[in-house]
C-alpha positions in Angstrom: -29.4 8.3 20.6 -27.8 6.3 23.0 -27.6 8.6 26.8 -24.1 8.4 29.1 -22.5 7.1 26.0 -19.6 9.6 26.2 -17.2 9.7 28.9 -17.1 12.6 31.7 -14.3 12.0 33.6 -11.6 14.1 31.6 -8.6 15.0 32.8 -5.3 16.7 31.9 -3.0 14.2 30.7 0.4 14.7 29.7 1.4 12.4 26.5 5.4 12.3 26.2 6.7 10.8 22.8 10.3 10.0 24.7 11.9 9.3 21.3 11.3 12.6 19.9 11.6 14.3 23.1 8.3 15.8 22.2 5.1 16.2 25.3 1.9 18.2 25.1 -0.6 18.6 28.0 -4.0 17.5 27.0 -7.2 16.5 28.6 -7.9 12.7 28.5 -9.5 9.8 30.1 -6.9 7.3 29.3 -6.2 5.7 32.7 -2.1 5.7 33.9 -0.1 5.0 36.8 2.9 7.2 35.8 2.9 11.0 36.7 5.2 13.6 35.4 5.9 17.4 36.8 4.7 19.1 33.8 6.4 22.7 33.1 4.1 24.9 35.2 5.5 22.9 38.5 2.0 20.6 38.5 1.9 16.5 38.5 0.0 14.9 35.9 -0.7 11.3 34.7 2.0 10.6 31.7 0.8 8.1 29.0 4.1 7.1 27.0 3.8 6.8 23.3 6.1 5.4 20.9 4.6 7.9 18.0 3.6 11.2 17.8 3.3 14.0 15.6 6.9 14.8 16.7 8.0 11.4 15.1 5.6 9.8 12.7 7.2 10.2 8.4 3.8 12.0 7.4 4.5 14.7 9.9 8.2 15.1 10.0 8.6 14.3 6.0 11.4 12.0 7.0 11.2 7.8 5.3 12.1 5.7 8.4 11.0 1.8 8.5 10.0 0.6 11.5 11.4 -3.0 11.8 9.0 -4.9 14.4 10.2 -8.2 14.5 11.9 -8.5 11.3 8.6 -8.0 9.3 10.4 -6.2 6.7 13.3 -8.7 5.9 10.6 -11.2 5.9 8.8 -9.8 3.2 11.5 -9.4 1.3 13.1 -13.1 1.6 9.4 -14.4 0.4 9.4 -12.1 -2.4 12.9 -13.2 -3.7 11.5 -16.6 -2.9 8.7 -16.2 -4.9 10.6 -14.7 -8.4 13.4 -17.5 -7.8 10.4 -19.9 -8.1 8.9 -18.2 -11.0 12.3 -18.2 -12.6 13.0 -21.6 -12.1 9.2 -22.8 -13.7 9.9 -20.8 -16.9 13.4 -22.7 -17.6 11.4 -25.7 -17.0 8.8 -24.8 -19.0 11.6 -23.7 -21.9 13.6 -26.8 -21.4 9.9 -29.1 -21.7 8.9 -26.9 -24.9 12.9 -27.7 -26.1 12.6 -31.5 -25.9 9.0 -31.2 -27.0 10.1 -29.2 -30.7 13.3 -31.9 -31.2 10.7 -34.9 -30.9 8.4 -33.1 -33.5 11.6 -32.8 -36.0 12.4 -36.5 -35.5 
């Protein structure tokens, strides 16, 4: 095994979840210029996150759909995209198989 793989410098680090109004004190070695006076009157480092335990559907049992730059609404204007094309090649391939069975009676 690999020696002074593992980090030593931990630390207590408080992570706030400012949505959710949710913190916990932990130790850490994530590296922060933000400090925070935690509740037993101490300063800590603060690493922000925007989901925690507090917040994230699998936890909370809530459906929410995070929308990051429209990713949803794009997904969903190439999928209608996609069936209007698939509609429109099986009226052309009806219409083709139309003309195709009136030249056979002639």
């Amino acid at each position: 095994m690999k020696t002074n793989l593992h980090p030593t410098d931990y630390r207590p680090v408080v992570f706030s979840d400012d949505v959710a109004g949710f913190a916990f004190l932990t130790q850490s070695t994530a590296q922060t210029n933000d400090t925070i006076t935690w509740e037993d009157g101490q300063e800590y480092p603060l690493v922000k996150v925007h989901i925690s335990s507090a917040s994230h559907p699998f936890f909370t049992g809530e459906e929410k759909i995070i929308d990051t730059e429209g990713r949803v609404d794009r997904y969903k204007a190439k999928f209608a995209a996609a069936e209007a094309r698939k509609e429109q090649l099986a009226s052309k391939a009806k219409k083709a198989a139309a003309v195709k069975a009136k030249k056979a009676e002639q």
